[in-house]
mmCIF file as Biopython writes it, N, C-alpha, C and O atoms, coordinates in Angstrom:
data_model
#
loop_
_atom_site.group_PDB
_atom_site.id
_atom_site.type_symbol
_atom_site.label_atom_id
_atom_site.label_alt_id
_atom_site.label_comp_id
_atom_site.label_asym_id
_atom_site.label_entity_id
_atom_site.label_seq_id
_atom_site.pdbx_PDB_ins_code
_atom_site.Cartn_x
_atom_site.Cartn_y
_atom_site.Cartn_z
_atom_site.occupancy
_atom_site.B_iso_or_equiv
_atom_site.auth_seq_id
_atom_site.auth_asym_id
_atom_site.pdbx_PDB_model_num
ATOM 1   N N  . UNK A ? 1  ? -32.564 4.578   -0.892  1.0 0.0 1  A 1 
ATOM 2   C CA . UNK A ? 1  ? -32.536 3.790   -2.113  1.0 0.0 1  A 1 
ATOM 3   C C  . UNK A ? 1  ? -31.324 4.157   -2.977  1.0 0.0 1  A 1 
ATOM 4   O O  . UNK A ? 1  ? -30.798 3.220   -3.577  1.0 0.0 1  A 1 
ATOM 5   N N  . UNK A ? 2  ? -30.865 5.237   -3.112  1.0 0.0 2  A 1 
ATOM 6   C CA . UNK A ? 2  ? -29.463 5.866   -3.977  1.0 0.0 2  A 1 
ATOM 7   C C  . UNK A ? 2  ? -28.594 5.393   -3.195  1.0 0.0 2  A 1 
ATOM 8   O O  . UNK A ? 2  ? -27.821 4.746   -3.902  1.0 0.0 2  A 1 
ATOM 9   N N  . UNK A ? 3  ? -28.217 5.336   -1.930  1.0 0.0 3  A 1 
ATOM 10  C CA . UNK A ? 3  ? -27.240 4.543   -0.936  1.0 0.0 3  A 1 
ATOM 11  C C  . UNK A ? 3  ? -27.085 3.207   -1.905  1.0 0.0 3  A 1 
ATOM 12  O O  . UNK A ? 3  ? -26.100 3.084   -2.634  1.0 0.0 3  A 1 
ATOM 13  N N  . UNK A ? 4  ? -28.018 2.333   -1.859  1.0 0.0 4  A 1 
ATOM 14  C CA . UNK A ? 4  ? -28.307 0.947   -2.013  1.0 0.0 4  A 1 
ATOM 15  C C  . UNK A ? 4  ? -27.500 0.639   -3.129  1.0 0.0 4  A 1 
ATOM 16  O O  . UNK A ? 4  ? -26.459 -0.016  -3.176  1.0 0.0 4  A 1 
ATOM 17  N N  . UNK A ? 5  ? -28.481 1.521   -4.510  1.0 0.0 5  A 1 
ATOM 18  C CA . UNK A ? 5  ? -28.083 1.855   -5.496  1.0 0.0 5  A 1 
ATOM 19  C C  . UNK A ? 5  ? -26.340 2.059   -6.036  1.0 0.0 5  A 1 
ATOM 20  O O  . UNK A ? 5  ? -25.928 1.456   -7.027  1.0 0.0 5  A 1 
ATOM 21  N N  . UNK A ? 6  ? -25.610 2.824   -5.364  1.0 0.0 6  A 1 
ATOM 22  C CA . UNK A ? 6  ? -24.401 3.361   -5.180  1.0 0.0 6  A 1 
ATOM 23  C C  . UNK A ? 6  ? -23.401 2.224   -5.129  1.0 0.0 6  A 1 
ATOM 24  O O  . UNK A ? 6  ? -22.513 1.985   -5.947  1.0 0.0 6  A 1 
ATOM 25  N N  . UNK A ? 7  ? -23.810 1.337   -3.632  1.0 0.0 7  A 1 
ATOM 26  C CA . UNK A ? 7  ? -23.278 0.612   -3.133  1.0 0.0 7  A 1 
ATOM 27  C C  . UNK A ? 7  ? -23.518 -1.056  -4.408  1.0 0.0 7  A 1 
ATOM 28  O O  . UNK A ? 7  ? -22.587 -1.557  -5.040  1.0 0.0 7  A 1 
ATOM 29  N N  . UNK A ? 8  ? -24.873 -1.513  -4.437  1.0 0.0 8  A 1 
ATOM 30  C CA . UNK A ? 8  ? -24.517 -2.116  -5.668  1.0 0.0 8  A 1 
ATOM 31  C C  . UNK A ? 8  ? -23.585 -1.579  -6.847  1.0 0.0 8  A 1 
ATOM 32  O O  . UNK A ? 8  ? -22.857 -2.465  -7.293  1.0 0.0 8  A 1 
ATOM 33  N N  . UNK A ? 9  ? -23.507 -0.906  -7.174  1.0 0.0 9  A 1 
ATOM 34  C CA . UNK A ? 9  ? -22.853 -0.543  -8.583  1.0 0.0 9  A 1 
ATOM 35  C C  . UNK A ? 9  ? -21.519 -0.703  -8.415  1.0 0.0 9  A 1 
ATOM 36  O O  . UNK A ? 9  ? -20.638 -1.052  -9.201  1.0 0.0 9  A 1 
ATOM 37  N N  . UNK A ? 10 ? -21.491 -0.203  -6.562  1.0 0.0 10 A 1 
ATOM 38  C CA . UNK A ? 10 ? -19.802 -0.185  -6.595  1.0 0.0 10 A 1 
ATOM 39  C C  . UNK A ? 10 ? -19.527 -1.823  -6.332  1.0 0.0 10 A 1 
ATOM 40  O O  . UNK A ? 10 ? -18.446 -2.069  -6.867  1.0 0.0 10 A 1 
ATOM 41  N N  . UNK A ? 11 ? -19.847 -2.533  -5.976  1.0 0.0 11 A 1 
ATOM 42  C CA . UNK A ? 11 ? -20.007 -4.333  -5.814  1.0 0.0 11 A 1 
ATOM 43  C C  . UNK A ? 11 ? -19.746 -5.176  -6.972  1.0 0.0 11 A 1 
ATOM 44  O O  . UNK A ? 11 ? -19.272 -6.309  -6.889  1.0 0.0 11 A 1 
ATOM 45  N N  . UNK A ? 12 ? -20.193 -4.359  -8.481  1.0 0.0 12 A 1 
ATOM 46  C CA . UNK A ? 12 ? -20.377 -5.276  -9.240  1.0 0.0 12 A 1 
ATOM 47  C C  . UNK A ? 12 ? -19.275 -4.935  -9.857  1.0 0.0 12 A 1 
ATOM 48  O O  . UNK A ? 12 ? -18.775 -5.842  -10.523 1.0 0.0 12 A 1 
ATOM 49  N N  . UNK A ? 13 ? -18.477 -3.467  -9.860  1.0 0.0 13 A 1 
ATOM 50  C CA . UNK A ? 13 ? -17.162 -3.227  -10.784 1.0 0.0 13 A 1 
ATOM 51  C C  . UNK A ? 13 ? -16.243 -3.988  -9.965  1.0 0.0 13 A 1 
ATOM 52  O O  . UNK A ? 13 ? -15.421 -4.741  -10.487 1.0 0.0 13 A 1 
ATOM 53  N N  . UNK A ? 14 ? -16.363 -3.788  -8.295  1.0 0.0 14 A 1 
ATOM 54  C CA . UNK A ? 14 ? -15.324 -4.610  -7.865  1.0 0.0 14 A 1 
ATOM 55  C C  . UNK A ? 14 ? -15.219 -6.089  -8.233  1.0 0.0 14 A 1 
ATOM 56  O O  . UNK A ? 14 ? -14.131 -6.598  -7.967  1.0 0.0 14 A 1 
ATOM 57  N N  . UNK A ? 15 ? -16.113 -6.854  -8.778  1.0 0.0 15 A 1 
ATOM 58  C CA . UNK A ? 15 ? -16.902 -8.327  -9.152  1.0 0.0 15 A 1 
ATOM 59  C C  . UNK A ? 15 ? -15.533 -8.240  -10.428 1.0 0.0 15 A 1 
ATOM 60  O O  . UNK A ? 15 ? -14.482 -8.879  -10.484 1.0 0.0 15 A 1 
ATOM 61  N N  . UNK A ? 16 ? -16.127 -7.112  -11.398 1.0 0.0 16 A 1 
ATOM 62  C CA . UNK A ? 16 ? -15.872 -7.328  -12.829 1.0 0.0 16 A 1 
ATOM 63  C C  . UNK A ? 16 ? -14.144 -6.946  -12.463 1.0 0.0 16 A 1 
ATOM 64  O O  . UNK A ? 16 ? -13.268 -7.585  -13.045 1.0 0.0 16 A 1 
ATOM 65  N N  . UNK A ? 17 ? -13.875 -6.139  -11.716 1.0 0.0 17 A 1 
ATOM 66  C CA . UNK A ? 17 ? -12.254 -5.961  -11.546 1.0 0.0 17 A 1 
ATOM 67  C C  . UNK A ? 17 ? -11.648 -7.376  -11.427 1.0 0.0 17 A 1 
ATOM 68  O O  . UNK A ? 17 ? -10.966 -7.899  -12.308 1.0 0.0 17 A 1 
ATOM 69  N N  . UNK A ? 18 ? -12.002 -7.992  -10.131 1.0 0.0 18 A 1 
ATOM 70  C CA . UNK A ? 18 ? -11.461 -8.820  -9.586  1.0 0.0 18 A 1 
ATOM 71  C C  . UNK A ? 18 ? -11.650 -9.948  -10.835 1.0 0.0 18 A 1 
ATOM 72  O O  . UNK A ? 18 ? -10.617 -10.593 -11.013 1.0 0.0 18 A 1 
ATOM 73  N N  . UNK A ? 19 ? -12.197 -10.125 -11.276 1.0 0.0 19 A 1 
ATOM 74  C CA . UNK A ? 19 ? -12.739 -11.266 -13.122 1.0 0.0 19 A 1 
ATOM 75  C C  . UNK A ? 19 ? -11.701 -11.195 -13.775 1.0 0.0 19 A 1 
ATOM 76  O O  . UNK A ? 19 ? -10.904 -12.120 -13.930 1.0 0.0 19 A 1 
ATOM 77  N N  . UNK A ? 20 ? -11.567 -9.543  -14.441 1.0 0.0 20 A 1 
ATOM 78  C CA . UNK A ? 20 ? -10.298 -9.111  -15.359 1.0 0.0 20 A 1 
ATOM 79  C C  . UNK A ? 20 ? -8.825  -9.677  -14.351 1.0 0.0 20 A 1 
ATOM 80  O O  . UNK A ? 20 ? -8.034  -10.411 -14.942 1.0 0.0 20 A 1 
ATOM 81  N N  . UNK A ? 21 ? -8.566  -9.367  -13.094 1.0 0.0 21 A 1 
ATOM 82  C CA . UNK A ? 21 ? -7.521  -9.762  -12.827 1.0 0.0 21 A 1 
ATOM 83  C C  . UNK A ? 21 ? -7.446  -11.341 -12.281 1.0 0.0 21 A 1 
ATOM 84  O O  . UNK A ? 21 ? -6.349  -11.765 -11.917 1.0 0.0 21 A 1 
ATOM 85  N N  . UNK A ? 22 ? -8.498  -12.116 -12.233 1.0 0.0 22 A 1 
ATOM 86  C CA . UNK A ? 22 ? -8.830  -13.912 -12.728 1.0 0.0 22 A 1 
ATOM 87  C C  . UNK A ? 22 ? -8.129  -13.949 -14.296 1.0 0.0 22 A 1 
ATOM 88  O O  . UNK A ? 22 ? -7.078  -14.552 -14.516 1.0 0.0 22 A 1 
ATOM 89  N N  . UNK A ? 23 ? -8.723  -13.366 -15.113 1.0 0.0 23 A 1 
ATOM 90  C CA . UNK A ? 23 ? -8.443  -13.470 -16.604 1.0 0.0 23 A 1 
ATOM 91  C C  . UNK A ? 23 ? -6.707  -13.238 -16.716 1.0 0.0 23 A 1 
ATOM 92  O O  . UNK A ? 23 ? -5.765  -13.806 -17.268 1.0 0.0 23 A 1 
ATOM 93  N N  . UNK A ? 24 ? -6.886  -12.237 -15.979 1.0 0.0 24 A 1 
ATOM 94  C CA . UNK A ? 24 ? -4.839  -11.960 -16.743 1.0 0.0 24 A 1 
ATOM 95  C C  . UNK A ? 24 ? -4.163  -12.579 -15.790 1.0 0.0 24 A 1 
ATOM 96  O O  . UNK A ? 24 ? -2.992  -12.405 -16.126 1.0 0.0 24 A 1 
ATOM 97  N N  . UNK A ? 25 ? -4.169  -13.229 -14.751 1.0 0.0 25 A 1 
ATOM 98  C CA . UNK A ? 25 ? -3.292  -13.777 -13.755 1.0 0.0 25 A 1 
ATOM 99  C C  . UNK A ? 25 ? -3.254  -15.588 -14.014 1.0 0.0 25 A 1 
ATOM 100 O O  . UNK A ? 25 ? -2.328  -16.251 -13.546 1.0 0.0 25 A 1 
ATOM 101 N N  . UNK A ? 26 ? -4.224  -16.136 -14.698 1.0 0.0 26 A 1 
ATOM 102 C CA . UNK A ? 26 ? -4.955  -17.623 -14.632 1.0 0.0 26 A 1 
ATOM 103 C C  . UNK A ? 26 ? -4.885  -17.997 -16.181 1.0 0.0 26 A 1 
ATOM 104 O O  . UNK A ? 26 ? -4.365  -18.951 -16.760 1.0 0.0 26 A 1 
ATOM 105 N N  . UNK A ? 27 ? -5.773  -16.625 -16.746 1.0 0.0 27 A 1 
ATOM 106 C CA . UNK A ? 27 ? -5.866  -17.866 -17.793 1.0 0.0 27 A 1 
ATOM 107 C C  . UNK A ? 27 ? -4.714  -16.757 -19.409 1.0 0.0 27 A 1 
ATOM 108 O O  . UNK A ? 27 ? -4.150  -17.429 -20.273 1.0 0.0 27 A 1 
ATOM 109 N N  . UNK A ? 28 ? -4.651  -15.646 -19.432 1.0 0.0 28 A 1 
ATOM 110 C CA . UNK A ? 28 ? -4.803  -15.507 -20.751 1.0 0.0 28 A 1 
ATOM 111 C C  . UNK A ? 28 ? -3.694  -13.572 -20.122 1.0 0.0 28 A 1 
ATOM 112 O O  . UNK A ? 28 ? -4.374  -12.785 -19.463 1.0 0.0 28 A 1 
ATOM 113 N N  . UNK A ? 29 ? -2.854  -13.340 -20.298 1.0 0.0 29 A 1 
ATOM 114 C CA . UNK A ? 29 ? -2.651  -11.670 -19.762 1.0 0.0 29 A 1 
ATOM 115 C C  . UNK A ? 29 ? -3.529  -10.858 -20.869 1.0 0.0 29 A 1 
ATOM 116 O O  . UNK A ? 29 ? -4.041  -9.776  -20.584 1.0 0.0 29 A 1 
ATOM 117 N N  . UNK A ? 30 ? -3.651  -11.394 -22.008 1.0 0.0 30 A 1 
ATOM 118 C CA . UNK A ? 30 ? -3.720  -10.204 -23.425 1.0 0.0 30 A 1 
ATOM 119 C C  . UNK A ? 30 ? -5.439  -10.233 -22.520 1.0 0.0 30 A 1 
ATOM 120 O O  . UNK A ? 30 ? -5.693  -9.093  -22.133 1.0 0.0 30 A 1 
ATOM 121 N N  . UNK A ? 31 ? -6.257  -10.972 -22.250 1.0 0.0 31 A 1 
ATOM 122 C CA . UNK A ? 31 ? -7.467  -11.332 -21.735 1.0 0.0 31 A 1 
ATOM 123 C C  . UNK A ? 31 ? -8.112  -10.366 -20.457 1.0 0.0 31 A 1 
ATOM 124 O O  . UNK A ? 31 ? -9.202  -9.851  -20.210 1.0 0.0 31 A 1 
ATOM 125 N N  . UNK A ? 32 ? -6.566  -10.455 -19.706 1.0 0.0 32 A 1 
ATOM 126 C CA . UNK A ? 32 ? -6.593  -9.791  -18.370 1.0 0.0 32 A 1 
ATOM 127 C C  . UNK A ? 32 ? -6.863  -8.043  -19.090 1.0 0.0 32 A 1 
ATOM 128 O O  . UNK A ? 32 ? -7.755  -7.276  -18.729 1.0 0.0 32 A 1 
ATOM 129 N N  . UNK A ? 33 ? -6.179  -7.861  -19.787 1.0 0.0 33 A 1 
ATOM 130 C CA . UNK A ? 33 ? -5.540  -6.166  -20.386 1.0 0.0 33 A 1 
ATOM 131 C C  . UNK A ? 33 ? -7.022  -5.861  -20.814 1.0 0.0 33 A 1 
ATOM 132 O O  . UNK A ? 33 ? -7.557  -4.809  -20.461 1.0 0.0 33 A 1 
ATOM 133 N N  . UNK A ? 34 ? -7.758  -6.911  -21.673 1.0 0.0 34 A 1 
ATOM 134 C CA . UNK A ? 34 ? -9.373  -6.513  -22.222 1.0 0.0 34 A 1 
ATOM 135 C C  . UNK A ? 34 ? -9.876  -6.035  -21.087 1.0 0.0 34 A 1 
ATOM 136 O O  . UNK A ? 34 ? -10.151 -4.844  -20.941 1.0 0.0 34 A 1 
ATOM 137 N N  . UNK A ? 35 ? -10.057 -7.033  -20.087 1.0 0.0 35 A 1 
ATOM 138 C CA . UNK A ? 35 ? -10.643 -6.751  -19.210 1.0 0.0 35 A 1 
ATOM 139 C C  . UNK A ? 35 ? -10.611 -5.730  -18.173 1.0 0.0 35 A 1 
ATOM 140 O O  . UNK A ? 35 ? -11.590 -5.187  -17.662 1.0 0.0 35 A 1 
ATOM 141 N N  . UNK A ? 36 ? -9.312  -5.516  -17.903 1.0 0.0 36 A 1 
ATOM 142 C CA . UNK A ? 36 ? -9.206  -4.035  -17.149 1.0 0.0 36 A 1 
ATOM 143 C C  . UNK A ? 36 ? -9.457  -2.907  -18.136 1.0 0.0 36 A 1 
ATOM 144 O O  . UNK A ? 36 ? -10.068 -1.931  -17.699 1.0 0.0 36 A 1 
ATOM 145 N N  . UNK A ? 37 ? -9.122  -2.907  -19.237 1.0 0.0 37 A 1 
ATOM 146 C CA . UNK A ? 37 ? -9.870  -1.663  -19.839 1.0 0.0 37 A 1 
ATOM 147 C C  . UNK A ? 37 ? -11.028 -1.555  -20.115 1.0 0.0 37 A 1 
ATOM 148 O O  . UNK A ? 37 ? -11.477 -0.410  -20.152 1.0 0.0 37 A 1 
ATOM 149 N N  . UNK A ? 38 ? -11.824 -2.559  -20.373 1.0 0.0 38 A 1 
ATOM 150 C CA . UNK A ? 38 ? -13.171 -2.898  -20.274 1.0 0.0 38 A 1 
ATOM 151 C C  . UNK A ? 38 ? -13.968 -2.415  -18.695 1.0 0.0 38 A 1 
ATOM 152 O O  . UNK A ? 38 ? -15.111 -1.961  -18.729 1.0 0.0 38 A 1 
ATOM 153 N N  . UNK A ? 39 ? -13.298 -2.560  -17.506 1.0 0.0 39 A 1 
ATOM 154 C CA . UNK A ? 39 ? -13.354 -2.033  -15.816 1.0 0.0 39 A 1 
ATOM 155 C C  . UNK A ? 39 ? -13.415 -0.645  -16.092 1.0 0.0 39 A 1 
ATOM 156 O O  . UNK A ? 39 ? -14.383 0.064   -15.816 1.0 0.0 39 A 1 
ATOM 157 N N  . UNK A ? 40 ? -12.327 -0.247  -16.664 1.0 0.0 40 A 1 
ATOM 158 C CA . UNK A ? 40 ? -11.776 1.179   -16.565 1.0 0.0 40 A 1 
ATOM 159 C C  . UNK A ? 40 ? -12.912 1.761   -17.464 1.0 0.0 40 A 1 
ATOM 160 O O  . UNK A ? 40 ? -13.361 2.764   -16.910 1.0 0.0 40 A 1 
ATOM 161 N N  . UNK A ? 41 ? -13.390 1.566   -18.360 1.0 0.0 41 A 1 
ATOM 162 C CA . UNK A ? 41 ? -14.463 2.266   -19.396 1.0 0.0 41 A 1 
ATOM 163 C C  . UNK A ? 41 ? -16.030 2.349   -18.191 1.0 0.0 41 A 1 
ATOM 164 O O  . UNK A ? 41 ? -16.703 3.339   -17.902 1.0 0.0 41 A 1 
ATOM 165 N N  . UNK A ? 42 ? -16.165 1.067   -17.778 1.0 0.0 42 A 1 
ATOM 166 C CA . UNK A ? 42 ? -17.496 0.528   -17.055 1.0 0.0 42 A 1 
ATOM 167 C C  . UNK A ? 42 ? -17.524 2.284   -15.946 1.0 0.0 42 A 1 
ATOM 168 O O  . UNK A ? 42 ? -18.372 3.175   -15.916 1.0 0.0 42 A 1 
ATOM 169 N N  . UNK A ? 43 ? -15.988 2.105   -15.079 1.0 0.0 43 A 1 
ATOM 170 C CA . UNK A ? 43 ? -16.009 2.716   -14.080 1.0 0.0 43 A 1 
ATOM 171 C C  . UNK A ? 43 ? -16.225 4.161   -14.218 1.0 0.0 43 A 1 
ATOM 172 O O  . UNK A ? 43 ? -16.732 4.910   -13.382 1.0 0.0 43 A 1 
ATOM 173 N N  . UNK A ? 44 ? -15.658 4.529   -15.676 1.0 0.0 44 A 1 
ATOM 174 C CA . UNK A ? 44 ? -15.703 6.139   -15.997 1.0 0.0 44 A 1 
ATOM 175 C C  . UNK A ? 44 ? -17.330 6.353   -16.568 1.0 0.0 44 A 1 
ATOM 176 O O  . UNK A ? 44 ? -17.763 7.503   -16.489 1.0 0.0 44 A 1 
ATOM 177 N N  . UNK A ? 45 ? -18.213 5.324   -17.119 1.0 0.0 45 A 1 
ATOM 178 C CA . UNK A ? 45 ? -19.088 5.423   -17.187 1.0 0.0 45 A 1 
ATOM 179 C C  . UNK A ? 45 ? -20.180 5.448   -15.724 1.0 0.0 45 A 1 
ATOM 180 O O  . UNK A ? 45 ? -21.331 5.879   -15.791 1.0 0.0 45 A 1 
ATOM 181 N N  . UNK A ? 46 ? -19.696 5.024   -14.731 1.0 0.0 46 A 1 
ATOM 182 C CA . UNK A ? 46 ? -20.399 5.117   -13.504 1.0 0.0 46 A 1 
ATOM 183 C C  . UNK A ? 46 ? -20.189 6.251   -12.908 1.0 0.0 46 A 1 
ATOM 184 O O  . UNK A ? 46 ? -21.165 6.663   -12.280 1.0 0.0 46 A 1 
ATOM 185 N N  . UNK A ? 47 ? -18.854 7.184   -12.875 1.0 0.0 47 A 1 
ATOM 186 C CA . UNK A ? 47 ? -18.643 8.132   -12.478 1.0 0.0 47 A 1 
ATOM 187 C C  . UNK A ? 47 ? -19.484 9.122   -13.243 1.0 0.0 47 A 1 
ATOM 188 O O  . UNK A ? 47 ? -20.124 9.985   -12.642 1.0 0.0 47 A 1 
ATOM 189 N N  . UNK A ? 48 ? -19.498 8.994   -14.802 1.0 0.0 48 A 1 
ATOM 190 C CA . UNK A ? 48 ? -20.098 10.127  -15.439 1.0 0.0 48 A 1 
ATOM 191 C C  . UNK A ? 48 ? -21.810 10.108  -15.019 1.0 0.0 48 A 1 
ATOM 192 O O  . UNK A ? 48 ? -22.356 11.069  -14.477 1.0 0.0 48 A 1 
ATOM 193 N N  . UNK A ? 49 ? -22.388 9.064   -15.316 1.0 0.0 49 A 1 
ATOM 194 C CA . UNK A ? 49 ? -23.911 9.066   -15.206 1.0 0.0 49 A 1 
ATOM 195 C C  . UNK A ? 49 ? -23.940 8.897   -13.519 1.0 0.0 49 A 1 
ATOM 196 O O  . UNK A ? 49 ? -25.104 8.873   -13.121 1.0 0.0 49 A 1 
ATOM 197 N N  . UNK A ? 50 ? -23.166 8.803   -12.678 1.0 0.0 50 A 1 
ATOM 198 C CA . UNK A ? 50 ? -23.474 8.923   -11.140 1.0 0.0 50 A 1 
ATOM 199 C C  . UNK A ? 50 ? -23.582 10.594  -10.438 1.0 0.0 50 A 1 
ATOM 200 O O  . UNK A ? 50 ? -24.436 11.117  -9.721  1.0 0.0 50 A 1 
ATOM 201 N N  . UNK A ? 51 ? -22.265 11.114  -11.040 1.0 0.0 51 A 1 
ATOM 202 C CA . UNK A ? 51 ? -21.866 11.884  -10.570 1.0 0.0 51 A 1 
ATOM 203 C C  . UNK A ? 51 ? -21.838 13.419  -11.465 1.0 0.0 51 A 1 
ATOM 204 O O  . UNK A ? 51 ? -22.234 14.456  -10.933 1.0 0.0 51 A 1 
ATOM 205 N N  . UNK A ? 52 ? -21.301 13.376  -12.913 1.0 0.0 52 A 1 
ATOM 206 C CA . UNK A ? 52 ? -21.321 14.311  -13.501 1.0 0.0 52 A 1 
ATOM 207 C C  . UNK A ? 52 ? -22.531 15.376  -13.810 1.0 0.0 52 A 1 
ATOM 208 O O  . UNK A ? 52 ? -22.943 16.528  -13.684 1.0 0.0 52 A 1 
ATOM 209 N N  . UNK A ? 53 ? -22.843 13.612  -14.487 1.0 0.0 53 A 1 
ATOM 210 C CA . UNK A ? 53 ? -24.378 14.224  -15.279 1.0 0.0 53 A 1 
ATOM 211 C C  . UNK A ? 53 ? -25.180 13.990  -14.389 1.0 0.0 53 A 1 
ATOM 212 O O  . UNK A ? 53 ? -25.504 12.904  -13.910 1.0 0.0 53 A 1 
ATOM 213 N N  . UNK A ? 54 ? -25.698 15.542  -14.020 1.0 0.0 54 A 1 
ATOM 214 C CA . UNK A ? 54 ? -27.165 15.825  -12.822 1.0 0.0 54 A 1 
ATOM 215 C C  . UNK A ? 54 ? -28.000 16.146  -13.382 1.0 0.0 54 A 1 
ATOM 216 O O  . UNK A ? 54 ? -29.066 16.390  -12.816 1.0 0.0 54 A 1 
#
């Protein structure tokens, strides 16, 4: 179930990555920039509550 778990989580940042770089390539760059730092926050938050904090 933590496999599963893991593997969704990692599915949905790649989702929200690939969005932010829809946003800055298509429609808007200042849009794209939210959005990858918005990825980048998501992802350090998955690392911390995945991995840090035991």
């Amino acid at each position: 179930m933590k496999i599963l778990a893991h593997a969704g989580a990692i599915i949905v940042l790649y989702l929200a990555f690939s969005f932010a770089l829809f946003l800055g390539l298509q429609v808007d760059p200042l849009f794209g920039n939210i959005g990858l730092v918005a990825v980048g926050i998501l992802v350090a938050s998955y690392v911390y509550l995945a991995f840090v904090r035991k």
